[in-house]
N, CA, C and O atoms as a printed pandas DataFrame, in Angstrom:
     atom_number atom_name residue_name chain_id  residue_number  x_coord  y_coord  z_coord
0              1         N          UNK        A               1   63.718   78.901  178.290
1              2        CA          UNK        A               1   62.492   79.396  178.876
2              3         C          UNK        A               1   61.596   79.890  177.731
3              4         O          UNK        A               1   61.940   80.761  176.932
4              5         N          UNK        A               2   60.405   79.247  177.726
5              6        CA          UNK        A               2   59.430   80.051  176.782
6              7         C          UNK        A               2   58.041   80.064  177.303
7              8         O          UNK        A               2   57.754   79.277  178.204
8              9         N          UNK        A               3   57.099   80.926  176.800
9             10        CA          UNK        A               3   55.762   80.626  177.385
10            11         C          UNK        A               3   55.191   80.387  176.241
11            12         O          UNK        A               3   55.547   80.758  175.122
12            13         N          UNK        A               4   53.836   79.433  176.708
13            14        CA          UNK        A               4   52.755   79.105  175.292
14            15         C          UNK        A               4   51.676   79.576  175.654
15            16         O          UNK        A               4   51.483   79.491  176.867
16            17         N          UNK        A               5   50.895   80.040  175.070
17            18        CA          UNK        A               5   49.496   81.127  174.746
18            19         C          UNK        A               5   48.680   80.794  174.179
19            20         O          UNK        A               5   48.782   81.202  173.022
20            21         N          UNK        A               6   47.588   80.062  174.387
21            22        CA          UNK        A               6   46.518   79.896  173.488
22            23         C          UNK        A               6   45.834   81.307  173.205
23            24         O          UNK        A               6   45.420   82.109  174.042
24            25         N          UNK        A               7   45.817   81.427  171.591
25            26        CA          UNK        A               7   44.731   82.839  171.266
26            27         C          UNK        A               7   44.137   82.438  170.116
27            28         O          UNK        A               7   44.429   82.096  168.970
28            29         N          UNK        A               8   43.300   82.585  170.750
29            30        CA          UNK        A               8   41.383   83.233  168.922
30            31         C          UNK        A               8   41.549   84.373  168.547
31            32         O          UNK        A               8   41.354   85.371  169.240
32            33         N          UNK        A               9   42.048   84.349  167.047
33            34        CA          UNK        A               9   42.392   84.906  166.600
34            35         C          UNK        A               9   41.202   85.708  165.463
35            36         O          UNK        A               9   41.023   84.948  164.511
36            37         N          UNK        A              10   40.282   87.146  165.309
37            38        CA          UNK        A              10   39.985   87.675  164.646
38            39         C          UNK        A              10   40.420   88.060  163.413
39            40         O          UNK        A              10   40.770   89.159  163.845
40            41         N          UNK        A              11   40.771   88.139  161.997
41            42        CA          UNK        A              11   41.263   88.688  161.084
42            43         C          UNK        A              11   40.541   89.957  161.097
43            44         O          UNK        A              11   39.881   90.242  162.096
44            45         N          UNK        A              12   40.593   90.750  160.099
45            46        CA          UNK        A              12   40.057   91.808  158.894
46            47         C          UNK        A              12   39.188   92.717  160.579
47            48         O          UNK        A              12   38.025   93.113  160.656
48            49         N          UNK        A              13   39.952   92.767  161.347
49            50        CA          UNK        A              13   39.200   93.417  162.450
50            51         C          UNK        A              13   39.020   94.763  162.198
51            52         O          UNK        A              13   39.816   95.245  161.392
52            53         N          UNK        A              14   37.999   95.667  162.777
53            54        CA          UNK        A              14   38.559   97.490  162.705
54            55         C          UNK        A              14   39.739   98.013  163.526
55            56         O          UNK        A              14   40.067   99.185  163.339
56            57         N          UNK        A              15   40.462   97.222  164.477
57            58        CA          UNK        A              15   41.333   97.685  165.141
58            59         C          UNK        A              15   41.857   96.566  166.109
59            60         O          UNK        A              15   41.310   95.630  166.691
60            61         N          UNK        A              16   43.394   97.140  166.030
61            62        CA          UNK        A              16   44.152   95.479  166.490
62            63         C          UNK        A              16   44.140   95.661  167.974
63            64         O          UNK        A              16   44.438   96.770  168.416
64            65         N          UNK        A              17   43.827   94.688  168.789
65            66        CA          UNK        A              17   43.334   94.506  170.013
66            67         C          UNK        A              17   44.081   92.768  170.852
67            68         O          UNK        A              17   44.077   91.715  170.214
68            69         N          UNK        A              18   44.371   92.824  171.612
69            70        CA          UNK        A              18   44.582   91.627  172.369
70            71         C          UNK        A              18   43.846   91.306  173.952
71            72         O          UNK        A              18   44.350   91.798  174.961
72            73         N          UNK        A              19   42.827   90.586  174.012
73            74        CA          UNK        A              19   42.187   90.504  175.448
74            75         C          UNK        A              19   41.898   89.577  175.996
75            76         O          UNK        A              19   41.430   88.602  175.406
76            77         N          UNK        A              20   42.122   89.621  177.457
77            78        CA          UNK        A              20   41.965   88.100  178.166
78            79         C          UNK        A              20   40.552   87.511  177.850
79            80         O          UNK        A              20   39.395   87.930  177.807
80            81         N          UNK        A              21   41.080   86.574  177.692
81            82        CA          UNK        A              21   39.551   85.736  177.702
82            83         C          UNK        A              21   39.497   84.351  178.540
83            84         O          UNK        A              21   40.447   84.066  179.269
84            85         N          UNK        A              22   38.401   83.509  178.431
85            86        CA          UNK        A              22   37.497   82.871  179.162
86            87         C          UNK        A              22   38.889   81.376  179.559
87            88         O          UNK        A              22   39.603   80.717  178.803
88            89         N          UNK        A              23   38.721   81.380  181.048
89            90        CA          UNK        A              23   39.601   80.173  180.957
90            91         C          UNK        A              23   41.313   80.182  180.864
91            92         O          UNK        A              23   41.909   79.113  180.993
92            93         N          UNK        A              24   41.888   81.158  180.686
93            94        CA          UNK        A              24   43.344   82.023  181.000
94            95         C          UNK        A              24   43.720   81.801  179.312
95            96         O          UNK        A              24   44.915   81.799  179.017
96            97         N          UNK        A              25   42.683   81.614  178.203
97            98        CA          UNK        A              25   43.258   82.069  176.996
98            99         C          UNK        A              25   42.868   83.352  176.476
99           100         O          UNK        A              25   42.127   84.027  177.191
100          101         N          UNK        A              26   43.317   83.927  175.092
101          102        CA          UNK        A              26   43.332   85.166  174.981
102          103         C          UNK        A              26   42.412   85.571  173.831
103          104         O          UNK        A              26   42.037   84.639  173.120
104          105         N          UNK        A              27   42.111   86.429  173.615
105          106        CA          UNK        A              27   41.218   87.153  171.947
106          107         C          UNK        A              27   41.984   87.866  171.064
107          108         O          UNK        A              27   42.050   88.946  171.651
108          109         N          UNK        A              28   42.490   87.968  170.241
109          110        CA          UNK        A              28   43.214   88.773  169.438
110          111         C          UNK        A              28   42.307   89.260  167.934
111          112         O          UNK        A              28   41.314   88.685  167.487
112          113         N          UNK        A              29   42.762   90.066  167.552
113          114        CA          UNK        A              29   41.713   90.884  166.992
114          115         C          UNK        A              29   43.229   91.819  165.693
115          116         O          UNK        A              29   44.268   92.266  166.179
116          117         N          UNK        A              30   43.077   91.852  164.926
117          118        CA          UNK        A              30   44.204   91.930  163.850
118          119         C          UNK        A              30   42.972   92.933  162.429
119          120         O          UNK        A              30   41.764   92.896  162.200
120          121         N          UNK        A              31   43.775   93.454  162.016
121          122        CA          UNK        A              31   43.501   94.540  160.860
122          123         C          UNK        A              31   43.997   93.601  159.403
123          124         O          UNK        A              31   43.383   93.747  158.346
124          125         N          UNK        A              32   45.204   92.620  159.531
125          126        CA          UNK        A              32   45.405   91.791  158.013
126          127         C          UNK        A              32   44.087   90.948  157.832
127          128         O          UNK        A              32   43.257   90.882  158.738
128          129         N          UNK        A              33   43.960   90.437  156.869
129          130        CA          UNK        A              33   43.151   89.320  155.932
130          131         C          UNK        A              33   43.915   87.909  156.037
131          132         O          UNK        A              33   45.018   87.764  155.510
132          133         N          UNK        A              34   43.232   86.808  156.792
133          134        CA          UNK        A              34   43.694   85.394  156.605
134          135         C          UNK        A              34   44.704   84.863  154.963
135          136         O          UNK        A              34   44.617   84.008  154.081
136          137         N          UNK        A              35   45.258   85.572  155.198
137          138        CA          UNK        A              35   46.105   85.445  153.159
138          139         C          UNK        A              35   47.335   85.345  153.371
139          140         O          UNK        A              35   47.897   86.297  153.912
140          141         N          UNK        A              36   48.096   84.162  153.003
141          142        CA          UNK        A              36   49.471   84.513  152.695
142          143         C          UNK        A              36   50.145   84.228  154.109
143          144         O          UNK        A              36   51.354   84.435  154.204
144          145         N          UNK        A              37   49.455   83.779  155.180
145          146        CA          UNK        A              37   50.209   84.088  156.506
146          147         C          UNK        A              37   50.500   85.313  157.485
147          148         O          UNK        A              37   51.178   85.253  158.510
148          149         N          UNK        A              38   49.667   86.764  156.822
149          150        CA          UNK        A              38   49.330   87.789  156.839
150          151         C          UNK        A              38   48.902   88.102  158.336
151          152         O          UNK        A              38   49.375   88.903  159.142
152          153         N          UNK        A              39   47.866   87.217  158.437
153          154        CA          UNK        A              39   47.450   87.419  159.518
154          155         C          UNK        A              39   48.090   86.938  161.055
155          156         O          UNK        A              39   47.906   87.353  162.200
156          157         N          UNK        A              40   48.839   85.969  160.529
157          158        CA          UNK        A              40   49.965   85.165  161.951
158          159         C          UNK        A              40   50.992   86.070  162.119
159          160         O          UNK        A              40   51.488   86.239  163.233
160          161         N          UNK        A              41   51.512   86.895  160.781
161          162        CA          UNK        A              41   52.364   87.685  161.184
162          163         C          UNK        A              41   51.942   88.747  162.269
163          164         O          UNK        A              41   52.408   89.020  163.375
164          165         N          UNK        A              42   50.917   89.227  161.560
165          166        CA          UNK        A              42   50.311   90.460  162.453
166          167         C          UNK        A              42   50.026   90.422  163.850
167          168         O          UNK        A              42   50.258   91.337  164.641
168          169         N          UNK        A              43   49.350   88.968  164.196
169          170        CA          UNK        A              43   49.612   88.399  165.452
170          171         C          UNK        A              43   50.321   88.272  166.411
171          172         O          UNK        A              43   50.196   88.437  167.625
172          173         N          UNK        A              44   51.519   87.785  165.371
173          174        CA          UNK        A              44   53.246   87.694  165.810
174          175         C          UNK        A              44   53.550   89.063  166.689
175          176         O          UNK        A              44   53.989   89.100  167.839
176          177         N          UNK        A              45   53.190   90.199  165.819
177          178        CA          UNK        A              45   53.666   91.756  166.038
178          179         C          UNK        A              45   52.796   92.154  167.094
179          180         O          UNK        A              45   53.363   92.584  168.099
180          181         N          UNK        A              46   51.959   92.125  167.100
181          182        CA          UNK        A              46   50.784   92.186  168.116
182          183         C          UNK        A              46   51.102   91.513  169.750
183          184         O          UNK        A              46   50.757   92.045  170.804
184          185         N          UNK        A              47   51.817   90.268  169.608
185          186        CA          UNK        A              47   52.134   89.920  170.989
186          187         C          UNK        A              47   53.443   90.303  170.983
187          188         O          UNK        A              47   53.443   91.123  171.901
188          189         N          UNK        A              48   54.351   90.268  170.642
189          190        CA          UNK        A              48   55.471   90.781  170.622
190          191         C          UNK        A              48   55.737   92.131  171.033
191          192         O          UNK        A              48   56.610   92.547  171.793
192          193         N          UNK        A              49   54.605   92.908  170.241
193          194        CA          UNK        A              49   54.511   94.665  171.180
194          195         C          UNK        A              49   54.511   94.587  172.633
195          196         O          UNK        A              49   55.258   95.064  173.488
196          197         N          UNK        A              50   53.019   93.538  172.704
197          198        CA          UNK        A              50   52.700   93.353  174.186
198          199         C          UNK        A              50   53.430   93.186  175.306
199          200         O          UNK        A              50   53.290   93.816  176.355
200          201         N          UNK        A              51   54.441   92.084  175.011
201          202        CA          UNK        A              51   55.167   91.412  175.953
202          203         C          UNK        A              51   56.479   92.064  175.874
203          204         O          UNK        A              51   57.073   91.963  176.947
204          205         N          UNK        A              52   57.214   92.774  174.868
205          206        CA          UNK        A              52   58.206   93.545  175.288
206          207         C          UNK        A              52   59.287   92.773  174.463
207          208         O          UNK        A              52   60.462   93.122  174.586
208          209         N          UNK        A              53   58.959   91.756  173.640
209          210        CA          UNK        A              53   59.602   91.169  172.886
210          211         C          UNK        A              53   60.092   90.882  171.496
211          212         O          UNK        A              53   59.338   90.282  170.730
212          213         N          UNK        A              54   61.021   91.174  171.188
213          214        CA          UNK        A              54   61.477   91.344  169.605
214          215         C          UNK        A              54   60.334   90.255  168.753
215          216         O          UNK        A              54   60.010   89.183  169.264
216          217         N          UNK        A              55   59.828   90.684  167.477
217          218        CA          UNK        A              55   59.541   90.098  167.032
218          219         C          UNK        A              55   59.780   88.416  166.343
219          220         O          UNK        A              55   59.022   87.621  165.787
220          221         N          UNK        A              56   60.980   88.402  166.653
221          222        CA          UNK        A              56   61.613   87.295  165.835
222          223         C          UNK        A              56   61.357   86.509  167.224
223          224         O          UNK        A              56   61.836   85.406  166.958
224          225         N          UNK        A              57   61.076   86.466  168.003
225          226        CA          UNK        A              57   60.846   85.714  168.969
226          227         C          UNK        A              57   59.522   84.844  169.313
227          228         O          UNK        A              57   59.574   83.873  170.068
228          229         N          UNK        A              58   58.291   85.299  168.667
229          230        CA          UNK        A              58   57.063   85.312  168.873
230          231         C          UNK        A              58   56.789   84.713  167.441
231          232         O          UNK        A              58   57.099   85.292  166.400
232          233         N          UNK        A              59   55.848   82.841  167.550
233          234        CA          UNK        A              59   55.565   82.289  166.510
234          235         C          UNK        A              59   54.719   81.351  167.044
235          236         O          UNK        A              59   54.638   80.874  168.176
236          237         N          UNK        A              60   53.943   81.123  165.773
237          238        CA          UNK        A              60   53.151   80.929  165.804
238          239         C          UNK        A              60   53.399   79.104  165.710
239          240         O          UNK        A              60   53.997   78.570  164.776
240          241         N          UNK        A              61   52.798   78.357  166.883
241          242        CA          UNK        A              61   53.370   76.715  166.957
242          243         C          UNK        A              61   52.472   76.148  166.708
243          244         O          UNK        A              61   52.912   75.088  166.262
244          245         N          UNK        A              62   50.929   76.094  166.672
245          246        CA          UNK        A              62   49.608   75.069  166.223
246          247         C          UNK        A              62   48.817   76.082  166.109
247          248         O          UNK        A              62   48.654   77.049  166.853
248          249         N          UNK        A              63   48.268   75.760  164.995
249          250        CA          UNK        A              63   47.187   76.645  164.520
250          251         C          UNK        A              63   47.242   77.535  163.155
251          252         O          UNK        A              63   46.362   78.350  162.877
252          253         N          UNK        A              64   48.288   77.302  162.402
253          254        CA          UNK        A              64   48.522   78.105  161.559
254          255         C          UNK        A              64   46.992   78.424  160.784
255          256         O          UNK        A              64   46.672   79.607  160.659
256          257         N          UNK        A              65   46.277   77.594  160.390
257          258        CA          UNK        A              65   45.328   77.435  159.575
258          259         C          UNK        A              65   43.979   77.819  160.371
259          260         O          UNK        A              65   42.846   77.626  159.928
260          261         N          UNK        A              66   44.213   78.256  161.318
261          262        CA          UNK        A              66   42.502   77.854  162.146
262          263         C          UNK        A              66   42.648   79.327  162.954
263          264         O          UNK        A              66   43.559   80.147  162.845
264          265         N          UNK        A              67   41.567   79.379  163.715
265          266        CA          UNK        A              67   41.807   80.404  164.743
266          267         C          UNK        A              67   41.964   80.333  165.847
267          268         O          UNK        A              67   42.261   81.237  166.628
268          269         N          UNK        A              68   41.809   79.411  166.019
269          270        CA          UNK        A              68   42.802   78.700  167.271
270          271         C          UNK        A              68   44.315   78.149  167.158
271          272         O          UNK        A              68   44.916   77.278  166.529
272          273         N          UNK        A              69   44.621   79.240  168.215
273          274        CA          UNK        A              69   46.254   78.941  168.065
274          275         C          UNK        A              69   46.878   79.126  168.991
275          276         O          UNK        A              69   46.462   79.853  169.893
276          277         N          UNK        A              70   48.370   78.363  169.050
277          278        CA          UNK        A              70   49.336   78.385  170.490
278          279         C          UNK        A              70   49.964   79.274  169.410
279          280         O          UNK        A              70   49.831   79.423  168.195
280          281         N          UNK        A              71   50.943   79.962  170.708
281          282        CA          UNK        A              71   51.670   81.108  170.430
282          283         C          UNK        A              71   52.658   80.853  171.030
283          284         O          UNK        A              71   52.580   80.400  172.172
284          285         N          UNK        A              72   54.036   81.109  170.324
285          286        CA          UNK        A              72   55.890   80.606  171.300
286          287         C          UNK        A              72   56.034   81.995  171.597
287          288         O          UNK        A              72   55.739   82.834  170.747
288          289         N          UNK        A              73   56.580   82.401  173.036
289          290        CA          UNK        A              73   57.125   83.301  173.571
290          291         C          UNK        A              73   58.496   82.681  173.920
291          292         O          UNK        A              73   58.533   81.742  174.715
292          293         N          UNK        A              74   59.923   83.295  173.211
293          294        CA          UNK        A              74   60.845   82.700  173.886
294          295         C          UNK        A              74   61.538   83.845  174.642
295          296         O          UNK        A              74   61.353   85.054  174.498
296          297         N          UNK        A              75   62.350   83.227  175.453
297          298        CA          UNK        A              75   62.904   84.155  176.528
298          299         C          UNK        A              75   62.122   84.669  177.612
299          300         O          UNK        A              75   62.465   85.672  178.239
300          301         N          UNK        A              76   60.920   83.913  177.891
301          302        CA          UNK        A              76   60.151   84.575  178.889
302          303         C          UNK        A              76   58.666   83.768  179.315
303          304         O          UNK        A              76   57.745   83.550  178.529
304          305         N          UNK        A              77   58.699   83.449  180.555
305          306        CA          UNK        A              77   57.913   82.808  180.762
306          307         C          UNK        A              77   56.034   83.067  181.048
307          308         O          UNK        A              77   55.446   84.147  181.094
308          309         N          UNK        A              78   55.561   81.934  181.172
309          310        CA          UNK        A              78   54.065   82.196  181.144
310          311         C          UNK        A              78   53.582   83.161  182.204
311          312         O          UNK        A              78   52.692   83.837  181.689
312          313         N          UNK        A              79   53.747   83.455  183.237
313          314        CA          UNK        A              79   53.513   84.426  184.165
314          315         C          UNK        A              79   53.986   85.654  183.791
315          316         O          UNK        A              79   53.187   86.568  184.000
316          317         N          UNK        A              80   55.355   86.059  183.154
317          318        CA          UNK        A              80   55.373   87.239  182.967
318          319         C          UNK        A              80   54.956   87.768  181.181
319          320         O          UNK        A              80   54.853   88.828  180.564
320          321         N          UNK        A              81   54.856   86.703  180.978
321          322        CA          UNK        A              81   53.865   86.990  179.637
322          323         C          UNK        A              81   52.639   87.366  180.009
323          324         O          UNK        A              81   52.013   88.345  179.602
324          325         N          UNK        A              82   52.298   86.533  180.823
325          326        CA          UNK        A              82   50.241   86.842  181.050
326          327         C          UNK        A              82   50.126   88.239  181.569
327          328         O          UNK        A              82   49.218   88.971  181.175
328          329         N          UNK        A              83   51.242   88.734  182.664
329          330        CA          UNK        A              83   51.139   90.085  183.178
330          331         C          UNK        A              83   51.665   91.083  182.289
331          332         O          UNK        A              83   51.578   92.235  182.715
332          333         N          UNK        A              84   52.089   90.956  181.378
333          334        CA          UNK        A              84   52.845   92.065  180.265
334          335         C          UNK        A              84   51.703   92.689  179.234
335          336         O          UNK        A              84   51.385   93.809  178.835
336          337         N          UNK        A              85   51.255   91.269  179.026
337          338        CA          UNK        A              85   49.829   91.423  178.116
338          339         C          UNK        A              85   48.954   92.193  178.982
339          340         O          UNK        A              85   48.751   93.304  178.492
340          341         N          UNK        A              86   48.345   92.005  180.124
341          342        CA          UNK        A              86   47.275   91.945  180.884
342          343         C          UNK        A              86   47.926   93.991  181.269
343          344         O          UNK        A              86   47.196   94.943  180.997
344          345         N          UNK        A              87   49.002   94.119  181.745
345          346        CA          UNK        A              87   49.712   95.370  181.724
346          347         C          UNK        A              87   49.621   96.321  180.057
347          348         O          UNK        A              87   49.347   97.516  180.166
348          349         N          UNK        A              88   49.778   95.935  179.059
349          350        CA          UNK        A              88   49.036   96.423  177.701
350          351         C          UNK        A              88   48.226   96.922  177.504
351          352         O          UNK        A              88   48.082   98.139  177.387
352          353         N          UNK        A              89   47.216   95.798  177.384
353          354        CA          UNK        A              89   46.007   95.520  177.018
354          355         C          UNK        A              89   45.623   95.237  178.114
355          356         O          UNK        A              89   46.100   94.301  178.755
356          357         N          UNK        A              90   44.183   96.403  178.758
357          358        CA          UNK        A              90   43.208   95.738  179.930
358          359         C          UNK        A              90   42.166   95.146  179.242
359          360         O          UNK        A              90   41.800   95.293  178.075
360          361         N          UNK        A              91   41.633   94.273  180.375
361          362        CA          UNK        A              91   40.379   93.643  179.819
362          363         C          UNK        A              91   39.793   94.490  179.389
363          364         O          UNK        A              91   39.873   95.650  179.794
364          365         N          UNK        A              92   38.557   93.810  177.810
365          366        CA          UNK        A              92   38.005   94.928  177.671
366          367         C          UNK        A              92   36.700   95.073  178.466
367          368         O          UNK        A              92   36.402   94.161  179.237
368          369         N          UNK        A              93   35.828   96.231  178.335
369          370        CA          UNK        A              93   34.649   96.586  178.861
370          371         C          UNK        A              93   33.741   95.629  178.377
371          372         O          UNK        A              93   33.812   95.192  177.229
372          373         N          UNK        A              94   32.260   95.020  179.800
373          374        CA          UNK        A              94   31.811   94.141  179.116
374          375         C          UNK        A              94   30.156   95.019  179.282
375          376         O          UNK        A              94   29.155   94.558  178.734
């Protein structure tokens, strides 16, 4: 069982953030610098808080290079990923 996640990914943000966005993909918003893989990690940690899931679980599958990216959730599927996140992180204010 795993779920996949499309997220746009922000670097060098003021504060790390994850929010639904347009179409059932997500916004992520990260404090590292695109360097080194820096920033996928942080990502990594970032959904991994969210969803309740060890880090070593949460990777990054297309997109390494871009800001568009699928995200592997293993052990847990797309519905209770979307509500774990969405339980986290509320939408933000528009």
């Amino acid at each position: 069982m795993e779920a996949l996640l499309t997220i746009r990914l922000t670097p060098r943000a003021a504060r790390e953030r994850l929010v639904a966005g347009a179409e059932g993909a997500f916004a992520a918003h990260v404090t590292a610098p695109p360097v080194d893989g820096a920033a996928n990690a942080a990502l990594c940690r970032l959904v991994a808080k969210a969803t309740g899931v060890p880090p070593s679980r949460v990777s990054v599958v297309r997109g390494a290079r871009s800001r568009q990216k699928v995200v592997r959730i293993e052990d847990l599927d797309e519905v209770s990923a979307r509500a774990r996140i969405g339980a986290s992180f509320p939408p933000a204010p528009r």
